[in-house]
VOGU-3710 file (C-alpha; in Angstrom, 3 decimals, decimal comma):
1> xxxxxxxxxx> -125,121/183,913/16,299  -121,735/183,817/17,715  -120,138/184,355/14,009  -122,659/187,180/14,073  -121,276/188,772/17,031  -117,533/188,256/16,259  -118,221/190,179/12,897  -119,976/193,133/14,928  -117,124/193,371/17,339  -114,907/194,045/14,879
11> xxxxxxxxxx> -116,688/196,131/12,476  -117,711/198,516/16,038  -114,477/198,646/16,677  -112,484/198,917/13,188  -109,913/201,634/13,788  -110,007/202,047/9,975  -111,117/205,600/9,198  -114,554/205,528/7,309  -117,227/208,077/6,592  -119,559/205,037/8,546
21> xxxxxxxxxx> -116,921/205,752/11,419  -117,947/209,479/11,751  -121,427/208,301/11,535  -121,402/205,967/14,219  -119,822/208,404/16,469  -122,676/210,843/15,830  -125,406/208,241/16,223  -123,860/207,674/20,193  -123,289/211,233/20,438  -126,585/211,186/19,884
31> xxxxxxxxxx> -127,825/208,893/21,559  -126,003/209,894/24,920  -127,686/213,120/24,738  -131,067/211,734/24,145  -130,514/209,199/27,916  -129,251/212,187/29,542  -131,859/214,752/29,109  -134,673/212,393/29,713  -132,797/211,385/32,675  -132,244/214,885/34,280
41> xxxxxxxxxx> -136,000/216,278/32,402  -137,608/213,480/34,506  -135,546/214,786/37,823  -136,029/218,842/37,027  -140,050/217,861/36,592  -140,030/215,695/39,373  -138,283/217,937/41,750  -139,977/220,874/40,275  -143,478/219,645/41,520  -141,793/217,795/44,815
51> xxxxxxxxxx> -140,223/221,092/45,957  -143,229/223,387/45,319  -145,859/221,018/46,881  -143,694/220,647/50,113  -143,649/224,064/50,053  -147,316/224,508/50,007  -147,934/221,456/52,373  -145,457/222,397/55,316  -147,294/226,467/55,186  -150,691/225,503/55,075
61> xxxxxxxxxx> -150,642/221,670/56,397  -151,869/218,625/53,943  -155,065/218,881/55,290  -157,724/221,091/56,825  -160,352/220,626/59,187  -163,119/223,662/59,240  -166,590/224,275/59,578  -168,417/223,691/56,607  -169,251/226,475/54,538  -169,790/225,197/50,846
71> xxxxxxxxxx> -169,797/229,045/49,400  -166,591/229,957/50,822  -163,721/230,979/49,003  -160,492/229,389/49,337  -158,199/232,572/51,164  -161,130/233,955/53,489  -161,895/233,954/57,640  -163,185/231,133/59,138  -166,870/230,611/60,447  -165,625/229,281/64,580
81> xxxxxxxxxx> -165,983/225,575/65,507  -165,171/224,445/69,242  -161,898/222,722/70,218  -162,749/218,960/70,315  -159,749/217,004/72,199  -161,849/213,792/71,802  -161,769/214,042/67,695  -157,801/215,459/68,148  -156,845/212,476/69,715  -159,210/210,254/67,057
91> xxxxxxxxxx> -156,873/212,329/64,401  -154,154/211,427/66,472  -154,526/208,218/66,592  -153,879/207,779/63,080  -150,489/206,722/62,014  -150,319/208,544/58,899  -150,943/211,951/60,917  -147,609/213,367/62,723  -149,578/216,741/64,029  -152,639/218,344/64,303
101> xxxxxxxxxx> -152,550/222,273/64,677  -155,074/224,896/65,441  -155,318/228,172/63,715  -157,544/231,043/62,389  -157,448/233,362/60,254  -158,691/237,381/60,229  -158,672/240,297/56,967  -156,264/243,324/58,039  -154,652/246,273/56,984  -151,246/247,326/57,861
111> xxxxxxxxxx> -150,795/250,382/58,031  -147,247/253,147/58,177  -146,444/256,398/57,473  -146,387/256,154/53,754  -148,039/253,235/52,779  -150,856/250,577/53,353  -151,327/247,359/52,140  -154,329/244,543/52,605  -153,161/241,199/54,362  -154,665/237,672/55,787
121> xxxxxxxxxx> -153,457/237,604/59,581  -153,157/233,957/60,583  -153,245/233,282/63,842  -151,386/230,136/65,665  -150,764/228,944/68,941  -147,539/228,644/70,747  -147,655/224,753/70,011  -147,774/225,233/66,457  -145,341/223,462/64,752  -142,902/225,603/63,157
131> xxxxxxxxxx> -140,118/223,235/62,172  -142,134/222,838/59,387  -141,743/227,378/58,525  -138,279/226,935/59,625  -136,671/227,015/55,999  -138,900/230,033/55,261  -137,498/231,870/58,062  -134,892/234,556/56,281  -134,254/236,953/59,638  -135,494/236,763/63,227
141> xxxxxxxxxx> -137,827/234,326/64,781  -141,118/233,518/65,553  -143,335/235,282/68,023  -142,693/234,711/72,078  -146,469/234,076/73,906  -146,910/235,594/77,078  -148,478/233,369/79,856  -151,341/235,526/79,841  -152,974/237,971/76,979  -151,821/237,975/73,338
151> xxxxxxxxxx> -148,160/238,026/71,390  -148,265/242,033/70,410  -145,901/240,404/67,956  -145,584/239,647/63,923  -144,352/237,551/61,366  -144,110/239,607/58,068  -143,349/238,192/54,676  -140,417/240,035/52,631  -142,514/240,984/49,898  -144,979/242,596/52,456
161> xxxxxxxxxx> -141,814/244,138/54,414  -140,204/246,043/51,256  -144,057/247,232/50,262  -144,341/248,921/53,862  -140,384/250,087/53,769  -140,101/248,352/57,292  -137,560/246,070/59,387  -137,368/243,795/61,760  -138,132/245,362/64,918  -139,760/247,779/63,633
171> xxxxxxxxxx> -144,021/248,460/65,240  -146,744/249,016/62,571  -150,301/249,603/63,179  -152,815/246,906/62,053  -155,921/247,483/61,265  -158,424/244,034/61,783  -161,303/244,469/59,684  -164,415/243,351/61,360  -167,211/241,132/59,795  -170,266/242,890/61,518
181> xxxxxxxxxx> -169,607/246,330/59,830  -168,177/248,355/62,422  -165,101/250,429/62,379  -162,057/248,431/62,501  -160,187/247,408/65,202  -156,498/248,488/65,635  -153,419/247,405/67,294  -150,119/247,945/67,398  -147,597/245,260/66,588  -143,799/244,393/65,881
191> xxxxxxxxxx> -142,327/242,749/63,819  -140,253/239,650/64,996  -139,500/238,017/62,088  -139,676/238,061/57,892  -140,342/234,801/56,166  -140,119/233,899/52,408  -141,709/231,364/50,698  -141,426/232,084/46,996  -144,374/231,345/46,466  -146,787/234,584/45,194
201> xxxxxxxxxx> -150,057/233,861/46,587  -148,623/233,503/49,978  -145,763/236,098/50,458  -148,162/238,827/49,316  -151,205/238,044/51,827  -150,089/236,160/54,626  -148,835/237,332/58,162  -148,418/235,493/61,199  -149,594/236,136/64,643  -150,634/235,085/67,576
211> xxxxxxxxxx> -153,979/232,946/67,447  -155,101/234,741/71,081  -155,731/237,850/69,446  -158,096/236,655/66,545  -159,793/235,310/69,112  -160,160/238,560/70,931  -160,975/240,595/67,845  -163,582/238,061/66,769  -164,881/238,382/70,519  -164,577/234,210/70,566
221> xxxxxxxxxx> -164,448/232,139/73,650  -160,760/230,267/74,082  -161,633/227,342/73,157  -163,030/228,892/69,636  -160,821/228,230/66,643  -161,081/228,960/63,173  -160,073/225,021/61,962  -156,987/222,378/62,157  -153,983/222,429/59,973  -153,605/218,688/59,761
231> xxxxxxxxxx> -149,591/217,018/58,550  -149,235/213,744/57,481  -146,434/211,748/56,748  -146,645/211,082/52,950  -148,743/213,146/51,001  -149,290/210,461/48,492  -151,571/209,510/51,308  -154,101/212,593/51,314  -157,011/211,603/49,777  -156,836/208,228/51,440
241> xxxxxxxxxx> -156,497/210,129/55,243  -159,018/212,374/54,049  -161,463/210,455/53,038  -161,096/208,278/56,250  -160,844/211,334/59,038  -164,039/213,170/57,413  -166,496/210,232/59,406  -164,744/211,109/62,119  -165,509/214,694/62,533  -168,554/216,253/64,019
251> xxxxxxxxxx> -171,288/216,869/61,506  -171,025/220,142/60,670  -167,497/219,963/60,249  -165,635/219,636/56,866  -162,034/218,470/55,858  -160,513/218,562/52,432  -156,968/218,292/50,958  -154,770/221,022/50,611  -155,316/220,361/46,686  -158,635/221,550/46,695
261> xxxxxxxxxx> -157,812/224,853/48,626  -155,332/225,796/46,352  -156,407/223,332/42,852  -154,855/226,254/40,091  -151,314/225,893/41,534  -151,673/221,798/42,000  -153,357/221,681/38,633  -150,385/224,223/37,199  -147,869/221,662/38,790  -149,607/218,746/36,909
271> xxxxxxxxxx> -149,009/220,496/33,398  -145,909/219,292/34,098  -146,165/215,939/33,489  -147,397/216,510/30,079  -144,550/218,617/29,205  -142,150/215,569/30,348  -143,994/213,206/28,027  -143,352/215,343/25,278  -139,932/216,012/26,231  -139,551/211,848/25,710
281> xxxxxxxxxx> -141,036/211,781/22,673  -138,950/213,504/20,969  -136,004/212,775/22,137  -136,568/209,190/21,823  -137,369/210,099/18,164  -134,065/211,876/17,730  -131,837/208,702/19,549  -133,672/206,469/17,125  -133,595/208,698/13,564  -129,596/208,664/14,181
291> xxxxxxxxxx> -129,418/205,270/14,904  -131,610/204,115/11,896  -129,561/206,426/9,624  -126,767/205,042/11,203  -127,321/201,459/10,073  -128,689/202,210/6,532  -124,811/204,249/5,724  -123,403/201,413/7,588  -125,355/198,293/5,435  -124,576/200,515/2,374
301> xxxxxxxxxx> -120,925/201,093/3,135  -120,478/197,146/3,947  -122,768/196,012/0,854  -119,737/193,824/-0,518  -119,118/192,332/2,654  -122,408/191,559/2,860  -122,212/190,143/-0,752  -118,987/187,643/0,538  -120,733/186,357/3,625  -123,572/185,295/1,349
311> xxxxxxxxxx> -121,432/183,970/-1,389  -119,583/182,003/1,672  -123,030/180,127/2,711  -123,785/182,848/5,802  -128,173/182,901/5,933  -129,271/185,810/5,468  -130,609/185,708/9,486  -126,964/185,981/10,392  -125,863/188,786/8,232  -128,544/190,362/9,494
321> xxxxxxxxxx> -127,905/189,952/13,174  -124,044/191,581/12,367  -126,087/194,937/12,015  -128,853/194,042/15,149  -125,067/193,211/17,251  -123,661/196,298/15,962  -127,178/198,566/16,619  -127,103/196,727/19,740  -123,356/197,624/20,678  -124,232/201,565/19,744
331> xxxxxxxxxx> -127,054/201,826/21,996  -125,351/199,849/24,573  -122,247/201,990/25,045  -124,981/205,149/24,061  -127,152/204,787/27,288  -124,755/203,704/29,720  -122,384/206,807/28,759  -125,413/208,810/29,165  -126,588/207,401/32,482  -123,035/208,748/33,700
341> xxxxxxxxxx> -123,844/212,143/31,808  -126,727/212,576/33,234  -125,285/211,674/36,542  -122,629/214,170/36,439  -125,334/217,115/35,077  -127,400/216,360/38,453  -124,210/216,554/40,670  -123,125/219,894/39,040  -126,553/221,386/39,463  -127,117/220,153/43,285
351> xxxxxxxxxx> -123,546/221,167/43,896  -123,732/224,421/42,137  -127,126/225,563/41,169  -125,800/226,223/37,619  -129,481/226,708/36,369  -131,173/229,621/38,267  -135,283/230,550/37,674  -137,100/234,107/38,227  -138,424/232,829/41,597  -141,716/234,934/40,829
361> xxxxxxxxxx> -142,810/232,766/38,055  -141,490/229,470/38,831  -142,029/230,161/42,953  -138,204/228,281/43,102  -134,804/230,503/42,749  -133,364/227,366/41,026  -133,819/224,504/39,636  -134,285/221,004/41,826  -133,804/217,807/40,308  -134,969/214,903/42,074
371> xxxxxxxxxx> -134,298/211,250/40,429  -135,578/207,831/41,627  -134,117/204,749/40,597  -137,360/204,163/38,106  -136,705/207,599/36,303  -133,040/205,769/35,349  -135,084/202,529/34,399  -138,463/203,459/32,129  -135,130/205,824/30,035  -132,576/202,826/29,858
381> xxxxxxxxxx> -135,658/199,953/28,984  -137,822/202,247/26,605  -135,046/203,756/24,570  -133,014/200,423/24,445  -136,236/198,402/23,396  -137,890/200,733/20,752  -133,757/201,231/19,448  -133,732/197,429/19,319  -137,340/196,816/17,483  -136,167/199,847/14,569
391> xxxxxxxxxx> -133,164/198,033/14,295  -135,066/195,466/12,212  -135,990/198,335/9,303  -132,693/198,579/7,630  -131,908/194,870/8,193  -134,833/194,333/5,792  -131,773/196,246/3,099  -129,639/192,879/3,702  -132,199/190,499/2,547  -132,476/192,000/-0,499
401> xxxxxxxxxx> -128,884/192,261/-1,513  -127,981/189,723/-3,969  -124,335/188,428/-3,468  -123,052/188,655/-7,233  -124,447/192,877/-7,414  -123,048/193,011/-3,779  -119,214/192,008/-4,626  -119,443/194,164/-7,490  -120,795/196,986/-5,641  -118,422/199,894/-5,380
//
């Protein structure tokens, strides 16, 4: 095979100028493309769904611990359960978990001079971990708790803030809407901060207060909470934490993933793999069309030469293997040019942000990619492996050429 791959060499790189020349330019053309936008479709899909599921996960927590009510609806109050340090400290104790935070949540209205519009307060404690809201954060800060009484203070999102026509520092009243049927119950509160997630569902229905105050409204004891915002530290890991914390908890307590309170958007998210597959597809099939038409102008274009390794005694297995070499070569220089295109294309867009998205549809203002060393490899393997077995169709064309037709084929 060494004869075979002496021939290739210098038929690849024959400075002669040929119609196969142009060819085999297009076919790498080609074929860089192809490695380079699987490369960068697998990071754009992969980053899409990492980014928007960390954004979920660090608002709402990877999993939640309520009472169980089986007819509730995902975005609704809370039935109360009782602080429990003894099944904290069980949660605790797990070394997947990182924190455990208490919350609750109450229906309002906000109310100004002009306008009202319909929220979900969600109360947290002064513990509550907001390094996790910290990238949400676009102006102020978080509310200050008094040693005693309630924050009179809120967190606003700035969809709900340009609704109302308000600022920061600005007071608003808030109407609390109360379960039993009475009139509602109103307070007065500023705003200390506007947060942005991107993400619809929240930014139109969530505020953030103190938890204090739901507890007064809801005329609960202190150590009444609506549930536990659970983090973890891979959320590969939540149904496997899950499924172990719910024999923890007291009996009429529940705890599911943070994929089952919100399953359209995880289930939206997982669409996404389905467009990457088909994104391979056919751009596998378009690396290996131009490479098999590649090969079939290059056999015809080298019939005679063909014909004169024959006529010398050359088996047809190594004529053949000048074309595999030569396929081989193409797809070679093809994917490692595109692993370096597709490496630049990332850098430009993480330096840059040259593709931007309507952050209303997409819930991200541009476009993430995220790449793992297994993205590079299933692209480099698959598309040099099925390049390598279609090789073999137009090498069938060489066993069939007889040498006296060949030498006198023009």
């Amino acid at each position: 095979m060494q004869l075979a791959a002496f021939i290739a060499r210098r038929v690849a790189f024959n400075q002669q100028h040929s119609f196969s020349r142009f060819i085999i330019r297009l076919a790498m053309v080609a074929t860089i493309l192809s490695v380079a936008v699987m490369i960068v479709a697998f990071g754009v899909t992969n980053g899409f769904q990492q980014t928007i599921s960390q954004k979920i996960f660090n608002f709402w927590g990877h999993l939640r611990v309520q009472h169980f009510q089986p007819e509730r609806v995902a975005v609704a109050e809370e039935l109360p359960i009782e602080k429990n340090d003894t099944v904290v400290k069980v949660l605790q104790q797990n070394k997947n978990i990182t924190s455990v935070n208490s919350f609750a949540t109450k229906n309002a209205i906000l109310k100004t001079s002009e306008t009202i519009e319909g929220i979900l307060f969600k109360g947290v404690e002064s513990n509550y971990n907001f390094k996790q809201l910290q990238q949400f954060l676009q102006q102020g800060r978080w509310m200050h708790y008094p040693d005693s009484g309630y924050s009179n203070e809120i967190v606003l999102s700035a969809s709900t803030a340009n609704q109302l026509q308000v600022n920061l520092g600005d007071a608003l009243l808030i109407y609390f809407i109360q379960n039993d049927g009475s009139a509602p119950r109103a307070r007065k509160l500023t705003i200390c901060g506007i947060y942005k997630t991107g993400i619809e569902e929240y930014d139109k229905l969530i505020a953030l207060g103190d938890l204090r105050l739901v507890q007064r409204l809801n005329n609960w004891q202190t150590n009444q909470i609506g549930g536990y915002e659970i983090f973890i530290d891979d959320y590969k890991k939540m149904d496997a934490v899950n499924e172990t914390i719910f024999y923890q908890l007291p009996k009429e307590w529940n705890s599911h993933t943070i994929k089952e309170v919100y399953p359209n958007i995880f289930d939206w998210l997982g669409l996404q793999n389905k467009t990457i597959l088909l994104v391979l597809i056919i751009m596998t099939i378009v690396a290996v069309l131009n490479l098999v038409t590649c090969l079939i102008i290059l056999v015809l274009e080298r019939t005679r030469m063909v014909g004169v390794l024959k006529a010398l005694g050359a088996p047809n297995k190594t004529v053949q293997g000048v074309f595999l070499y030569h396929g081989a070569f193409i797809t070679g220089a093809g994917i490692l040019l595109g692993n370096l295109l597709a490496l630049l294309l990332i850098w430009l867009q993480q330096r840059y942000g040259l593709i931007k998205l309507q952050e209303e549809m997409y819930y991200i203002s541009k476009a993430v990619i995220e790449t793992e060393w297994w993205h590079f490899a299933v692209v480099n393997l698959s598309v040099f492996v099925v390049c390598l077995l279609v090789l073999l169709i137009p090498t069938i064309i060489v066993r069939k050429i007889q040498p006296v037709k060949a030498i006198q084929f023009r």
